[in-house]
Structures are given as structure tokens and as C-alpha cells.
ROTOR-317626 format. One record per residue: x, y, z of N, C-alpha, C in turn. Coordinates in steps of 0.02 Angstrom, whole numbers, always signed. Layout:
<atoms>
<<X, Y, Z>, <X, Y, Z>, <X, Y, Z>>
...
</atoms>
This chain:
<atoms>
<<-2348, +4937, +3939>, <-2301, +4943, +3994>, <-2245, +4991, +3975>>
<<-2245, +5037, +4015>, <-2188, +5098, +3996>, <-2116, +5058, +4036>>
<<-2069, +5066, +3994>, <-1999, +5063, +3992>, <-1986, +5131, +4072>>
<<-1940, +5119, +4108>, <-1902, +5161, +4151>, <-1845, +5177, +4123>>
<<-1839, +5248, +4129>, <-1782, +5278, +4109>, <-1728, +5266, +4132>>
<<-1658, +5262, +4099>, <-1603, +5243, +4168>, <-1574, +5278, +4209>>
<<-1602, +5345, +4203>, <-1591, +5374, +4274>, <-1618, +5348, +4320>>
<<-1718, +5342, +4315>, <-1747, +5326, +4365>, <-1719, +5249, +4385>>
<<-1702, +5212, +4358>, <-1663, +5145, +4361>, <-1611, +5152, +4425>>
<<-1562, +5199, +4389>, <-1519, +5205, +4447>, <-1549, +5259, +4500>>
<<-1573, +5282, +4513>, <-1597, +5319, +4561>, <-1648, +5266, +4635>>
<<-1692, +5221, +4602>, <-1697, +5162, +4633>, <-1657, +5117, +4638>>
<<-1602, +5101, +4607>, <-1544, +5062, +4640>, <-1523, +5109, +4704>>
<<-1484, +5174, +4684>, <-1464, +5180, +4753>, <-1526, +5188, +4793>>
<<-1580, +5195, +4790>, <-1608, +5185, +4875>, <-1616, +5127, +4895>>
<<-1604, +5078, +4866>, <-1601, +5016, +4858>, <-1536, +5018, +4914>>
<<-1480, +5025, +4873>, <-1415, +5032, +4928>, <-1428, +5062, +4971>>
<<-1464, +5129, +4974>, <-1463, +5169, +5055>, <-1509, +5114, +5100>>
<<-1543, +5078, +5084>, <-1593, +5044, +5137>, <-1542, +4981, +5164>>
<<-1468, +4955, +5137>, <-1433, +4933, +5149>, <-1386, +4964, +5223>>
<<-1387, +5030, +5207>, <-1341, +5062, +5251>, <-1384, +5093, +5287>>
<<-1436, +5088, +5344>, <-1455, +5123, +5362>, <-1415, +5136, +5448>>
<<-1393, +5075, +5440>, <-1345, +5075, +5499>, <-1299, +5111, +5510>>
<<-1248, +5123, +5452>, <-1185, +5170, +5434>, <-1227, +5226, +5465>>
<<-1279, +5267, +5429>, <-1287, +5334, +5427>, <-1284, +5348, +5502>>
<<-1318, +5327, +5543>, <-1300, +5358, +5610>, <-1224, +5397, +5633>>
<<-1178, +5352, +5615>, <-1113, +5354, +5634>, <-1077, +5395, +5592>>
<<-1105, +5417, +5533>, <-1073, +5441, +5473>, <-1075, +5519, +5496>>
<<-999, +5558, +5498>, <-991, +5641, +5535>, <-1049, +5685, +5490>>
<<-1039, +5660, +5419>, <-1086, +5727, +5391>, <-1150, +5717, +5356>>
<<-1214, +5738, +5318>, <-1269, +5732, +5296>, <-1235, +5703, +5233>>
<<-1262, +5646, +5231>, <-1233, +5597, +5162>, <-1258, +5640, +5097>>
<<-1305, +5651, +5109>, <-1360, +5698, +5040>, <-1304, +5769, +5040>>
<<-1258, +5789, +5081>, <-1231, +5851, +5048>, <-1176, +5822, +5030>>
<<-1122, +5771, +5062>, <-1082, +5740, +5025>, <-1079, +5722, +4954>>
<<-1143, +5679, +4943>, <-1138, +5644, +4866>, <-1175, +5706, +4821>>
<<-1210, +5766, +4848>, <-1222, +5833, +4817>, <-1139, +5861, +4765>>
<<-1099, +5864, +4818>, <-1020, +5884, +4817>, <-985, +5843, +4775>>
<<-986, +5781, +4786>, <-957, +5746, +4729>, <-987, +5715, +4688>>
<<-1054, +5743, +4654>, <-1074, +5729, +4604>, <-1062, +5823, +4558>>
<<-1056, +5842, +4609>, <-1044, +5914, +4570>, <-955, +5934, +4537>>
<<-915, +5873, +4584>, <-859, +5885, +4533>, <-856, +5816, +4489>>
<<-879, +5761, +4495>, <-899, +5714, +4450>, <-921, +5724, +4371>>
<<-899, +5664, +4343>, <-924, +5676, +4290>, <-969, +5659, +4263>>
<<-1033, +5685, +4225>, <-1114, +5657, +4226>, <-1119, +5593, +4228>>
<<-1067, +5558, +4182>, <-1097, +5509, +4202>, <-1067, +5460, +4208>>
<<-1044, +5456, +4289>, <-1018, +5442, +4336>, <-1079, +5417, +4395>>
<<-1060, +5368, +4410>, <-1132, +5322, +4474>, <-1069, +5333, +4527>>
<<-1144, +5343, +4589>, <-1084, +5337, +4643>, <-1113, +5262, +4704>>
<<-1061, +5208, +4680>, <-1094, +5165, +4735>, <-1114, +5192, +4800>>
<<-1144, +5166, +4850>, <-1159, +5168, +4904>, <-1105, +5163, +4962>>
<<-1057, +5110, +4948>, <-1010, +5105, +4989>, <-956, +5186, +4989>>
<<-944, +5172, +4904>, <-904, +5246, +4908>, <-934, +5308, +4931>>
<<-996, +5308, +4951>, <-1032, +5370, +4960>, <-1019, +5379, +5041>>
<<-996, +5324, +5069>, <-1020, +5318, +5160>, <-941, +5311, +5148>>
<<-899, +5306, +5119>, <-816, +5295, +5149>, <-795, +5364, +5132>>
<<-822, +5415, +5087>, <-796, +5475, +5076>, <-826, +5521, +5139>>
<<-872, +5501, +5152>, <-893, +5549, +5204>, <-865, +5537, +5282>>
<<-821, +5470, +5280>, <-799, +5451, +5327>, <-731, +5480, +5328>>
<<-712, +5486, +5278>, <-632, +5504, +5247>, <-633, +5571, +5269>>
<<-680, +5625, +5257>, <-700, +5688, +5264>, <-698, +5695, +5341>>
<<-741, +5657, +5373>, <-739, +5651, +5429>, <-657, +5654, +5462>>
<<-627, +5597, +5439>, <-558, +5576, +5452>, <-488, +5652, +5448>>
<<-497, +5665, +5366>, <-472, +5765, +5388>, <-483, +5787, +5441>>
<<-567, +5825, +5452>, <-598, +5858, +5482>, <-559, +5870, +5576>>
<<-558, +5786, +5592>, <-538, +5771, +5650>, <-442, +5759, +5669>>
<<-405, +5754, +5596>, <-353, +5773, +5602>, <-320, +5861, +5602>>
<<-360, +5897, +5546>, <-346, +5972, +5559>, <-377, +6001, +5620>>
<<-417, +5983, +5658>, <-437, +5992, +5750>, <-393, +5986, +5780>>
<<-353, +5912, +5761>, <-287, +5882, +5814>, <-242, +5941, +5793>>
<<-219, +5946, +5726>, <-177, +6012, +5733>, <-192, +6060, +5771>>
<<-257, +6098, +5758>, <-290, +6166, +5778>, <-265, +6153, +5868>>
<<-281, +6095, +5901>, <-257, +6128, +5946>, <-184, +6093, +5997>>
<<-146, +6121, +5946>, <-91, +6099, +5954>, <-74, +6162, +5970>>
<<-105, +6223, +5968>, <-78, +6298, +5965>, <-126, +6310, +6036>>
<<-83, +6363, +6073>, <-87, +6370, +6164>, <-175, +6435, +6157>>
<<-193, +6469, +6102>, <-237, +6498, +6108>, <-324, +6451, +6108>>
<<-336, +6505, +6145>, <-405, +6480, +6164>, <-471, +6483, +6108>>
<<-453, +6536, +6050>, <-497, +6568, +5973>, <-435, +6521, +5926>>
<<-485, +6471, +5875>, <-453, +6464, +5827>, <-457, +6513, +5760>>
<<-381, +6564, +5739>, <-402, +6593, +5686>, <-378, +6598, +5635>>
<<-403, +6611, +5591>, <-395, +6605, +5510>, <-338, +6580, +5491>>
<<-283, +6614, +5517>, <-210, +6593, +5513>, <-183, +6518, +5521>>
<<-211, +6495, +5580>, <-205, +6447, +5584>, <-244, +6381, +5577>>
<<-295, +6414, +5535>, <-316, +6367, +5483>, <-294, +6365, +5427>>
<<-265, +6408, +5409>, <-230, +6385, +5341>, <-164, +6328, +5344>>
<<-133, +6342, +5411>, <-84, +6316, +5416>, <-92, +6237, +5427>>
<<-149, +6227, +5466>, <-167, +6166, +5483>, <-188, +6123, +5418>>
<<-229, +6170, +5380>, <-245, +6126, +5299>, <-194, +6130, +5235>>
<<-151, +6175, +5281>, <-68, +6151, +5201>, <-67, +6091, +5179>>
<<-72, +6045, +5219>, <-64, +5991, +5174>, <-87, +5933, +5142>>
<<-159, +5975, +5167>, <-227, +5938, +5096>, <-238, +5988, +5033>>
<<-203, +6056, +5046>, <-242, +6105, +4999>, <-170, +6101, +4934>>
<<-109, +6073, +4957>, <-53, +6086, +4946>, <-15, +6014, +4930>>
<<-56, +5976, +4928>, <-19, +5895, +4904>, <-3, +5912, +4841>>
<<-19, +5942, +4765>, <+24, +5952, +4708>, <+125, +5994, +4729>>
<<+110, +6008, +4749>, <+160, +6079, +4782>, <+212, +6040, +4829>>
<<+198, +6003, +4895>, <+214, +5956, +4927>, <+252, +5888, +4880>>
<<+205, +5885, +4830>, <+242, +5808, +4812>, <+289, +5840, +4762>>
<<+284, +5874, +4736>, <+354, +5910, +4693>, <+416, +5914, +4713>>
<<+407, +5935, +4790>, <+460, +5962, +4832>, <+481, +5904, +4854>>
<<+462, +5854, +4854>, <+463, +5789, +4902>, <+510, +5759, +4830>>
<<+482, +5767, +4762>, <+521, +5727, +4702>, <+597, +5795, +4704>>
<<+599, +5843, +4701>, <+660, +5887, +4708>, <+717, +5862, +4761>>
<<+694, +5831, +4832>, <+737, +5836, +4866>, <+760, +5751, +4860>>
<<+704, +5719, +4851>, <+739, +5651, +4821>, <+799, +5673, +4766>>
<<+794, +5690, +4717>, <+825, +5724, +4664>, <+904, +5733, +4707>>
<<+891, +5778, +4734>, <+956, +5829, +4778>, <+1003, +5746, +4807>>
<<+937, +5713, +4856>, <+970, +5699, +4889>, <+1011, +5632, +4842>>
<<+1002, +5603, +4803>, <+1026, +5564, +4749>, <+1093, +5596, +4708>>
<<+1106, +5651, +4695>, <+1140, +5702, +4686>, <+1213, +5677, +4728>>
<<+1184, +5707, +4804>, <+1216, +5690, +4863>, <+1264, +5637, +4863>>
<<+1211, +5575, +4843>, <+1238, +5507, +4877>, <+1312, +5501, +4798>>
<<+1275, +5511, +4745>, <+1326, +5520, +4695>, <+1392, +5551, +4708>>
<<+1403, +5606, +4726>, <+1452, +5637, +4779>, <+1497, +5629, +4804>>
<<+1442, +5565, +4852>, <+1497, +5513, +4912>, <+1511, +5459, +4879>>
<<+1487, +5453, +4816>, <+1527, +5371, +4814>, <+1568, +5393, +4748>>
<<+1572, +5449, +4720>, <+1636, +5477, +4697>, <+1683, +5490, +4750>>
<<+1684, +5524, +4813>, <+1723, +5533, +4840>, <+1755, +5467, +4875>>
<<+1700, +5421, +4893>, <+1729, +5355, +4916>, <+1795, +5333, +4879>>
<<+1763, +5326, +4818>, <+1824, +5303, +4773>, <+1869, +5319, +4760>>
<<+1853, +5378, +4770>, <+1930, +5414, +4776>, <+1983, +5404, +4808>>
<<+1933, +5429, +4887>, <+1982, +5408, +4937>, <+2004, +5333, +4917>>
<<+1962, +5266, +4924>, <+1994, +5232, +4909>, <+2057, +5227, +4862>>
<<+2050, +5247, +4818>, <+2109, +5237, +4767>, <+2183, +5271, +4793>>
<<+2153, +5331, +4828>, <+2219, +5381, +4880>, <+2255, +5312, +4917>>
<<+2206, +5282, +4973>, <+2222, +5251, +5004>, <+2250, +5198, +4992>>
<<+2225, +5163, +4910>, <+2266, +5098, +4893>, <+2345, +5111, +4860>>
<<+2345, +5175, +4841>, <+2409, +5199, +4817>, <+2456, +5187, +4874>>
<<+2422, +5237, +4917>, <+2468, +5260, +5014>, <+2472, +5194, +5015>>
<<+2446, +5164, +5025>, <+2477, +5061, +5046>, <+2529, +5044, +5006>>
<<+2517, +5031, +4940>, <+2581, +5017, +4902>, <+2642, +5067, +4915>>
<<+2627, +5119, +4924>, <+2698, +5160, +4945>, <+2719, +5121, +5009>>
<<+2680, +5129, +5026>, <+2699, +5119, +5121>, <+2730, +5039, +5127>>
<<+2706, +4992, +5091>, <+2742, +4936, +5074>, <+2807, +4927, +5039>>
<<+2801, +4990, +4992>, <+2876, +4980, +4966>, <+2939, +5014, +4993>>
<<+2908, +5061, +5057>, <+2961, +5090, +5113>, <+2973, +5032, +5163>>
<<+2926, +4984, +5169>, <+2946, +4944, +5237>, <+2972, +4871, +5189>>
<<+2968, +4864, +5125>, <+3020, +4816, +5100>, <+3087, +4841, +5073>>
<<+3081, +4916, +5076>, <+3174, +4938, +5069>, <+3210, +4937, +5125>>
<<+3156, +4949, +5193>, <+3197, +4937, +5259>, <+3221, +4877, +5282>>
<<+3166, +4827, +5245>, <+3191, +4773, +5258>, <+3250, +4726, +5221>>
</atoms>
């Protein structure tokens, strides 16, 4: 009796899982076989891709796909072009870049608040002085 290799092992597990999902695939936007093609190509060898994660990424994909549309036609022309596809995918192509800017202005704005509650205090202290003066003019009048 020959031993199975554990590729072929896992290779019959997942069809094992795909005969689970045969329901998903209908509903699923893209060809599951070029999805898990794609992310087994930036994966690392050896890396398994469950079944579930294979049908939620392509759903996720899906999920972009149908939000950069909602952008695309947010613009009054009738040709979507190049231009404004880039603009529409800034901020999947650009989340390193984005979240930098997002930690900078936290930064700034912390900066800011430092600022005001130096200046708070200040004023306060102006103001607790101005009282004691202002008390010791209305107990000489009196």
C-alpha cells in the first residue's frame, strides 16, 4: 500500500471543502480557481488556504470592486477613464501612505491640544491674579 503524498493529501482535502461550498460558488463575483491562483502566488509555499478563506476573499474582492464603481460614478461623465481610476483606488493602493498621514496629523493634532492647555493655564493663572487684584481694590473701597 503506497503512502499519499501530502500534497496530494491536501489537495483532496480541499475538494473535500469545495464539495462543501458548492452553494457559495454561485454567488461568489469572481472564478474562485483565479482567486486562490493569486493568493497562492503571493503566499507562502507553504501556506494552506482553507476553504472558507478562499470564498471570503473573493467576496472581499468583490466588496472593493463594487465600492470603486460607487466612486467611479460619482463623476457626471458617461467613459470611465484612467484618471479616474486611479483616483477611485487611492485608497486601497495607498493605505501605507494614508496611515502615516493619519499617525502625523494625530501627532500635530496632540501638539495642538498641548498648546491649549498651556494656554488654558495661563489664562487661568492671569485670571486668578486679576481676581485677587480686583478683590483687593473693592476691600480698600470698602
Amino acid at each position: 500500500m503506497e503512502v499519499e503524498s501530502t500534497e496530494e493529501s491536501f489537495e483532496n482535502e480541499e475538494n473535500f471543502e469545495d464539495e462543501e461550498y458548492t452553494d457559495e460558488d454561485e454567488k461568489l463575483p469572481f472564478a474562485k480557481a483565479e482567486v486562490v491562483r493569486l493568493m497562492k502566488e503571493h503566499l507562502d509555499d507553504d501556506k494552506m488556504i482553507r476553504e472558507r478563506v478562499k470564498v471570503e476573499m473573493n467576496k472581499f474582492l468583490g466588496e472593493v470592486l463594487a465600492n470603486v464603481c460607487k466612486q467611479l460614478n460619482q463623476y457626471p461623465y458617461s467613459t470611465v477613464e484612467y484618471e479616474m481610476l486611479k483616483e477611485s483606488i487611492y485608497p486601497y493602493t495607498n493605505i501605507e501612505r494614508i496611515n502615516e498621514e493619519k499617525i502625523r496629523i494625530l501627532k500635530h493634532l496632540d501638539a495642538i491640544k498641548a498648546d491649549c492647555d498651556a494656554l488654558s493655564m495661563d489664562v487661568r493663572a492671569t485670571l486668578k491674579l486679576n481676581d485677587k487684584i480686583d478683590t483687593e481694590e473693592e476691600d480698600d473701597l470698602f
